[in-house]
DRENFI-824282 format. One record per residue: residue number from 1; residue in one letter; x, y negated, z negated of N, C-alpha, C in turn. Coordinates in Angstrom, 2 decimals. Each point is the difference from the previous one (the first is absolute). Example, Ala and Ser with C-alpha at 12.3 -4.5 7.8 and 13.67 -1.06 7.14 Angstrom:
DRENFI-824282
{paza 1 "a" {13.19 5.69 -7.80} {-0.89 -1.19 0.00} {0.90 -1.20 0.00}}
{paza 2 "s" {-0.35 -1.05 0.72} {0.82 -1.19 -0.06} {-0.77 -1.09 -0.73}}
This chain:
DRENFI-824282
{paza 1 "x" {0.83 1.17 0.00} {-0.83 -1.17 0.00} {0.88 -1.24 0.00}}
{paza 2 "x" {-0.21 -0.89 0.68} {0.51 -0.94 0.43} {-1.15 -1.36 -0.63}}
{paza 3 "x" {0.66 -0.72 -1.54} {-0.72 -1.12 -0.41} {-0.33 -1.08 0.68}}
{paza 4 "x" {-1.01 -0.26 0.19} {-0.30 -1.71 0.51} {-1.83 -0.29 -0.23}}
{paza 5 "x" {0.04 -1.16 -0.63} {-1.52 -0.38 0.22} {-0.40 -0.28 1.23}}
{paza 6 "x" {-0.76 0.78 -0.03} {-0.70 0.42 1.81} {-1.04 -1.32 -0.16}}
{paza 7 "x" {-0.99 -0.13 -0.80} {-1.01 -0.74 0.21} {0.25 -0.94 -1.18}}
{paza 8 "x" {-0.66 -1.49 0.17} {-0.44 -1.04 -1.06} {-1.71 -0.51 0.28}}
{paza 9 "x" {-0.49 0.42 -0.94} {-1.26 -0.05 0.25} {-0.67 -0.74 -0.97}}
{paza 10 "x" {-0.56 -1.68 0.60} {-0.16 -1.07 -0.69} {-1.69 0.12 -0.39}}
{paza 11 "x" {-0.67 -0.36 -1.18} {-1.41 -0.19 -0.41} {-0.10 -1.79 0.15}}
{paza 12 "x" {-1.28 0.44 1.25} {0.03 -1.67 0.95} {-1.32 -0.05 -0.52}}
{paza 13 "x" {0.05 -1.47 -0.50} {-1.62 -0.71 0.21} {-1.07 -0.56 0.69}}
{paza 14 "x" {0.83 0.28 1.24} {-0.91 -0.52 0.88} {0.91 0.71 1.44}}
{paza 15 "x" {-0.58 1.35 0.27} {0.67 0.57 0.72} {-0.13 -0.89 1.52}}
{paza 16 "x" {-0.40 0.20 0.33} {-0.24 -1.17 1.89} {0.99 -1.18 -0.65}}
{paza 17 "x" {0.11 -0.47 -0.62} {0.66 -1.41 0.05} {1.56 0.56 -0.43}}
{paza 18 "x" {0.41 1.20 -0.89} {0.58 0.30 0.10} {0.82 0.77 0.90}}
{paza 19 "x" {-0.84 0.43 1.12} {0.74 0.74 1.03} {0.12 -1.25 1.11}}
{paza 20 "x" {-0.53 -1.27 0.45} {0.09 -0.38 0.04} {1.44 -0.96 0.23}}
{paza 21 "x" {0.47 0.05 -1.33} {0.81 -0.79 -0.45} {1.17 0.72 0.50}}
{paza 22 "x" {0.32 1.41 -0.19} {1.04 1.13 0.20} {0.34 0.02 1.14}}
{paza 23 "x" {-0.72 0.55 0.81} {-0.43 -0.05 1.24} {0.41 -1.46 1.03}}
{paza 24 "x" {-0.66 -0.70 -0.51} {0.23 -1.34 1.06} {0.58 -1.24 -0.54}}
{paza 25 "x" {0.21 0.12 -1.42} {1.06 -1.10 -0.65} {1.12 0.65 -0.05}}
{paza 26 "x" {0.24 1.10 -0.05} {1.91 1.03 -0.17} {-0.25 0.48 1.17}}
{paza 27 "x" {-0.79 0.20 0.98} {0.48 1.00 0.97} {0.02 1.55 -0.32}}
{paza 28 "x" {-0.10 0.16 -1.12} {-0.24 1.83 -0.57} {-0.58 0.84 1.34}}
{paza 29 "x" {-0.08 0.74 0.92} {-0.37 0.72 0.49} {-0.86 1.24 -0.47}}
{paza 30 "x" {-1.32 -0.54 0.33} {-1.23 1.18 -0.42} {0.00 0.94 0.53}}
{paza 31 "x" {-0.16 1.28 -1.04} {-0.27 1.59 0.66} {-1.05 -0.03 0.55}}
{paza 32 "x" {-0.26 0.76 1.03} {-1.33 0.44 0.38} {0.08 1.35 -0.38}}
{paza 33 "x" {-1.13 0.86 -0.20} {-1.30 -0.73 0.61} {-0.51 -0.74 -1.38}}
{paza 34 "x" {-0.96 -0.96 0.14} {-0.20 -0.99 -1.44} {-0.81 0.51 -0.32}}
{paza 35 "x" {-0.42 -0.09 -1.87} {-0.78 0.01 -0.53} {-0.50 -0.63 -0.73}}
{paza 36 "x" {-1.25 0.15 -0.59} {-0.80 -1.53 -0.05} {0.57 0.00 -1.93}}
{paza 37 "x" {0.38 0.70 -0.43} {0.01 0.04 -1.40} {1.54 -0.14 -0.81}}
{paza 38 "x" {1.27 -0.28 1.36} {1.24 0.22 0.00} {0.53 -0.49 0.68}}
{paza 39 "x" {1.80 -0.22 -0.12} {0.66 -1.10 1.29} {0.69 1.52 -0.23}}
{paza 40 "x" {0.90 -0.10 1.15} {1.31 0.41 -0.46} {0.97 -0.74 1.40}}
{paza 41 "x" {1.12 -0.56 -0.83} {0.96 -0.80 0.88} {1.38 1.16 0.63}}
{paza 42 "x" {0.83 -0.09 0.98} {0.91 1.27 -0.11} {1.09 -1.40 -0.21}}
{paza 43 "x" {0.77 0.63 -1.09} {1.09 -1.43 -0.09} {1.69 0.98 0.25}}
{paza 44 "x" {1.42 -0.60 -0.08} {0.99 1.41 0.22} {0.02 0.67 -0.91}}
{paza 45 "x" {-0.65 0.97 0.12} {0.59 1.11 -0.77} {-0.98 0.12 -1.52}}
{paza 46 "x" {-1.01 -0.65 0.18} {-1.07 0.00 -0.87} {-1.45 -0.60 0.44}}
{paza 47 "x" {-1.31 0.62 -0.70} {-0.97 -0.93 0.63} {-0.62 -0.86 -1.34}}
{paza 48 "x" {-0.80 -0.98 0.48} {-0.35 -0.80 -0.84} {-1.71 0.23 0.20}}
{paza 49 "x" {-1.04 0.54 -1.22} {-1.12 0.38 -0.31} {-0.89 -1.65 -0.36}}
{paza 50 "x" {-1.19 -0.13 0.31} {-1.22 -1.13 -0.69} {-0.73 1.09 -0.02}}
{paza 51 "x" {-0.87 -0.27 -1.64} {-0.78 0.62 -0.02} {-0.42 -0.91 -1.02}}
{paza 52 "x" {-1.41 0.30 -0.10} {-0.90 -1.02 -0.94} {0.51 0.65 -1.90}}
{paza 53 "x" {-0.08 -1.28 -0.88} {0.61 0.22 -1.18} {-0.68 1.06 -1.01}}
{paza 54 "x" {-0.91 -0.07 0.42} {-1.17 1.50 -0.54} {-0.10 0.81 0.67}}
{paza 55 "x" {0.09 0.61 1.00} {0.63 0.73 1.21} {0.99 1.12 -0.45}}
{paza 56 "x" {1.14 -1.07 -0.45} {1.16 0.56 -0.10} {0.28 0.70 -1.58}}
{paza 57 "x" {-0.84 -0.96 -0.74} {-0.09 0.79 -1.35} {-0.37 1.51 0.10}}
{paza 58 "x" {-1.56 -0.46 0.72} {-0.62 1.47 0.11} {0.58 1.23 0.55}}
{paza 59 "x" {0.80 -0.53 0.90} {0.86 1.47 1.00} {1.13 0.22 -1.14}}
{paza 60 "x" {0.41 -0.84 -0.85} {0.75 0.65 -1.07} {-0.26 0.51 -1.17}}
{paza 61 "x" {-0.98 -0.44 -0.23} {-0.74 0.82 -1.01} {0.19 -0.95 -1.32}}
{paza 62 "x" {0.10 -1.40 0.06} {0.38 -0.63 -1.08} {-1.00 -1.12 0.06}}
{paza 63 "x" {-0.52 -0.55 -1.35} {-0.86 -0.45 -0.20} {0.38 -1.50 0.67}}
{paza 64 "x" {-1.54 -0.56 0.76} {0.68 -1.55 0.39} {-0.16 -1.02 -0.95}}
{paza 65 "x" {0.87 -0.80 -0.29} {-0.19 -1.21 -1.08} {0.99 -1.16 0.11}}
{paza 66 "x" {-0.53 -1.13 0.82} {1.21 -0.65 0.57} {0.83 -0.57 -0.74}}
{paza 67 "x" {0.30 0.37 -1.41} {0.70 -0.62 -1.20} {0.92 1.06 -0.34}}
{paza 68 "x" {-0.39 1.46 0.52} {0.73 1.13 0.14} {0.73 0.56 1.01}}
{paza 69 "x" {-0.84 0.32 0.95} {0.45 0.27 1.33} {0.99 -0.61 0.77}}
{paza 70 "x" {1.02 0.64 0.45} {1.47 -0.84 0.58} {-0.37 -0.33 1.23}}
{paza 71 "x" {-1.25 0.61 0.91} {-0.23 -0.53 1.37} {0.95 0.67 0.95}}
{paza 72 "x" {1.05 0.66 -0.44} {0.02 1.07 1.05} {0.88 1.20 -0.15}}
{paza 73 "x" {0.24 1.13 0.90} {0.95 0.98 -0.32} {1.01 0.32 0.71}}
{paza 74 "x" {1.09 1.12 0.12} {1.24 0.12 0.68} {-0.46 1.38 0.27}}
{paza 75 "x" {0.57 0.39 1.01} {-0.64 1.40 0.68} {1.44 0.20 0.92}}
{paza 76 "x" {0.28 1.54 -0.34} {1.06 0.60 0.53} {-0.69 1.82 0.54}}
{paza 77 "x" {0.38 -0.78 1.01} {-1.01 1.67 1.02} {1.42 1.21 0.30}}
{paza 78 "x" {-0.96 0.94 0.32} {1.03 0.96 -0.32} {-0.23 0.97 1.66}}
{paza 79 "x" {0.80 1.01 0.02} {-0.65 0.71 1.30} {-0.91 1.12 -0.26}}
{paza 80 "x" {-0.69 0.07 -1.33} {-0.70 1.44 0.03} {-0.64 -0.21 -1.33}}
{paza 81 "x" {-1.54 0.52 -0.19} {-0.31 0.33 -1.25} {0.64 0.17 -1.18}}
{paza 82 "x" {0.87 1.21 0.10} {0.56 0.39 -0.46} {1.07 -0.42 -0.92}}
{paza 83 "x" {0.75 -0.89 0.95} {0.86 -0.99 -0.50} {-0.80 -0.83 -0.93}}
{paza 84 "x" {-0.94 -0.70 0.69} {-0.93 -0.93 -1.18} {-0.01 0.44 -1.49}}
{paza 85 "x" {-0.90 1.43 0.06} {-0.15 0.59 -1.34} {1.09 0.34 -0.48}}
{paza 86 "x" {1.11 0.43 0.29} {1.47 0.18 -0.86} {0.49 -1.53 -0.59}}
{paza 87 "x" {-0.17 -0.84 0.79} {0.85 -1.28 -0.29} {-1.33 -0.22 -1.04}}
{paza 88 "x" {-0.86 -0.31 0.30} {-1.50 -0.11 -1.32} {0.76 0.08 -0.97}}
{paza 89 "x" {0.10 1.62 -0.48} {0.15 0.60 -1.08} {1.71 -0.43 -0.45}}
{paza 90 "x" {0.93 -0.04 0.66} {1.09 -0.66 -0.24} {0.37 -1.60 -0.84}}
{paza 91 "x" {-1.38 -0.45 0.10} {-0.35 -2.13 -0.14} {-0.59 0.62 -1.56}}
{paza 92 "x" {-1.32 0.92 -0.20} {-0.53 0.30 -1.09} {1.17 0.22 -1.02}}
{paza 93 "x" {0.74 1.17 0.71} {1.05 0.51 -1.13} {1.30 -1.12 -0.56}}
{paza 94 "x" {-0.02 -1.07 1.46} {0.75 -0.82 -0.55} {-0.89 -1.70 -0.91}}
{paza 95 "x" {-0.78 0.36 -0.31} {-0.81 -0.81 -0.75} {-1.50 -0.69 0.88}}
{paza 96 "x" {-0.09 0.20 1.12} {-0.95 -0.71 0.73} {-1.52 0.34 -0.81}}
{paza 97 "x" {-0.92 -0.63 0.11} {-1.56 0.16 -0.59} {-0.82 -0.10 1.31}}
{paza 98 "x" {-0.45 1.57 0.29} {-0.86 -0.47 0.95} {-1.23 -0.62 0.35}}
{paza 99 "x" {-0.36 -0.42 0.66} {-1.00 -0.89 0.43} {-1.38 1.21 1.14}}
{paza 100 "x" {0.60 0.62 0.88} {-0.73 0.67 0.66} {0.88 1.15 1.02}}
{paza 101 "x" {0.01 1.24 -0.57} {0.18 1.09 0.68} {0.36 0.07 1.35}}
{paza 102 "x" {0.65 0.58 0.40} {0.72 0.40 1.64} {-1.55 0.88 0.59}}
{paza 103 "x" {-0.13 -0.53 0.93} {-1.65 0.35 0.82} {-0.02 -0.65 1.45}}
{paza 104 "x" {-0.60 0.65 0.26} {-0.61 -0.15 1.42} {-0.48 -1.53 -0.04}}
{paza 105 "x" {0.16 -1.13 0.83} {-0.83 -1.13 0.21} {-0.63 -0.45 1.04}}
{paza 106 "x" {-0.70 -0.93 -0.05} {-0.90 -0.87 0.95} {0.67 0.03 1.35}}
{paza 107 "x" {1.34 -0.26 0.02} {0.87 -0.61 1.03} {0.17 1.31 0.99}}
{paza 108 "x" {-0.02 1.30 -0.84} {0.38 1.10 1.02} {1.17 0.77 -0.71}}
{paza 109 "x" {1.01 -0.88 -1.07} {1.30 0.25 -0.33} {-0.16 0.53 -1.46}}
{paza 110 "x" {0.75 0.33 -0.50} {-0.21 0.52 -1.46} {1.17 -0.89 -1.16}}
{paza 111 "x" {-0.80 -0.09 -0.93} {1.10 -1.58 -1.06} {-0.91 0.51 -1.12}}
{paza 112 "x" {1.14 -0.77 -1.24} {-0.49 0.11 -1.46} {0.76 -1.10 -0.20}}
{paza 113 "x" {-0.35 -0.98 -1.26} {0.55 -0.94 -0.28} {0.19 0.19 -1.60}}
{paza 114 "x" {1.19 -0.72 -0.67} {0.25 -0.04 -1.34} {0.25 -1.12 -0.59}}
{paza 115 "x" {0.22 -0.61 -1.12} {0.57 -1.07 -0.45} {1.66 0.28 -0.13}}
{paza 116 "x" {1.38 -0.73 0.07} {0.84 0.08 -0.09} {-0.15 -0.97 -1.69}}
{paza 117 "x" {1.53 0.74 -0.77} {0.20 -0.48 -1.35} {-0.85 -1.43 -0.32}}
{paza 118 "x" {0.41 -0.71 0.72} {-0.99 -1.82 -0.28} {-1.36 -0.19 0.65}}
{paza 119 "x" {-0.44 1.25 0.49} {-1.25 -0.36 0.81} {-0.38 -0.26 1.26}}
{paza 120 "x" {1.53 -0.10 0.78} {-0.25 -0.19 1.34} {-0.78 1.18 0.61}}
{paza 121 "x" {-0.66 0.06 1.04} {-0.73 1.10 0.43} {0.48 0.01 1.36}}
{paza 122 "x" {0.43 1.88 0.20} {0.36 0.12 1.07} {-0.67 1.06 0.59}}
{paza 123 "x" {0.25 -0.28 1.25} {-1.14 1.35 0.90} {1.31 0.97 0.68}}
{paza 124 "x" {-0.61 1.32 -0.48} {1.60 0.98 0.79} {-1.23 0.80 0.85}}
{paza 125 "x" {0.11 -0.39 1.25} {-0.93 0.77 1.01} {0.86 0.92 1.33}}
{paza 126 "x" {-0.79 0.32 0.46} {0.29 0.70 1.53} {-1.14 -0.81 1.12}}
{paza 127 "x" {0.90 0.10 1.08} {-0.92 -0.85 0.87} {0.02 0.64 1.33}}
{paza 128 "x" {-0.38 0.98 0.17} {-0.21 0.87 1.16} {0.17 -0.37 1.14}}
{paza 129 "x" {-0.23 -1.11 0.64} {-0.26 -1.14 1.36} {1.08 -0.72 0.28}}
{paza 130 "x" {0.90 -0.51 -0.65} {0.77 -1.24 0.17} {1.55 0.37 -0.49}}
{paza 131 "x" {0.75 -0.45 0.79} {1.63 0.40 -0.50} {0.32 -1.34 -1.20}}
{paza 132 "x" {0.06 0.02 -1.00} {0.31 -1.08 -0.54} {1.66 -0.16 -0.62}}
{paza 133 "x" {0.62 -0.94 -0.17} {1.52 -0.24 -0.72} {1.52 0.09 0.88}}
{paza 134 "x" {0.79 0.13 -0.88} {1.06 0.08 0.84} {0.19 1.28 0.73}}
{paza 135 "x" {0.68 -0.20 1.42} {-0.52 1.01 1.40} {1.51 0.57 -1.25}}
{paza 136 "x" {0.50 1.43 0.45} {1.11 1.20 -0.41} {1.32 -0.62 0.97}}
């Protein structure tokens, strides 16, 4: 396994104005095909996620409370299920608290997310469709 945060995935308040902004104030280059509930930007060697700030709670399984909630997570994809659930259980044993189980999702791909020691929340998924990170 080869480390790198594959994804940064921001909790937006106003998704259209935020893709918007990505998109045609930075130039970010949008994935297709779009969806109405998600951006995703392809940036080098990482992509950049909008998703609405309750949205993003919910797909992690952590309660929303904008006095709590950090608004977004770090996601490092892997090439296989498999990998996911070993590295999972590797974050637990090294102190992680999970948030929501390695499973099948919405997207097609399979992810579980945890809190890291201070709370950051990260997503360790597989993404079946898309080559993501640094090429070998």
């Amino acid at each position: 396994m080869k480390p790198f945060i594959s994804m940064i995935s921001l909790g937006v308040s106003d998704l259209n104005a935020s893709i918007a902004f990505y998109q045609h104030g930075l130039g970010f280059p949008r994935l297709e095909p779009y969806e109405e509930s998600i951006a995703f930007f392809a940036l080098n060697g990482t992509w950049l996620a909008l998703y609405e700030k309750k949205a993003l709670a919910e797909d992690a399984n952590v309660a929303f409370e904008e006095s709590s909630f950090h608004g977004f997570t770090l996601a490092h994809c892997l090439n296989s299920e498999i990998e996911v659930d070993t590295l999972f259980e590797e974050a637990l044993k090294a102190g992680a608290i999970p948030t929501k189980q390695p499973q099948k999702v919405f997207w097609g791909g399979y992810s579980g997310y945890f809190k890291d020691p201070d709370g950051h929340l990260w997503e360790i998924a597989h993404n079946p469709f898309m080559t993501i990170g640094p090429e070998d």
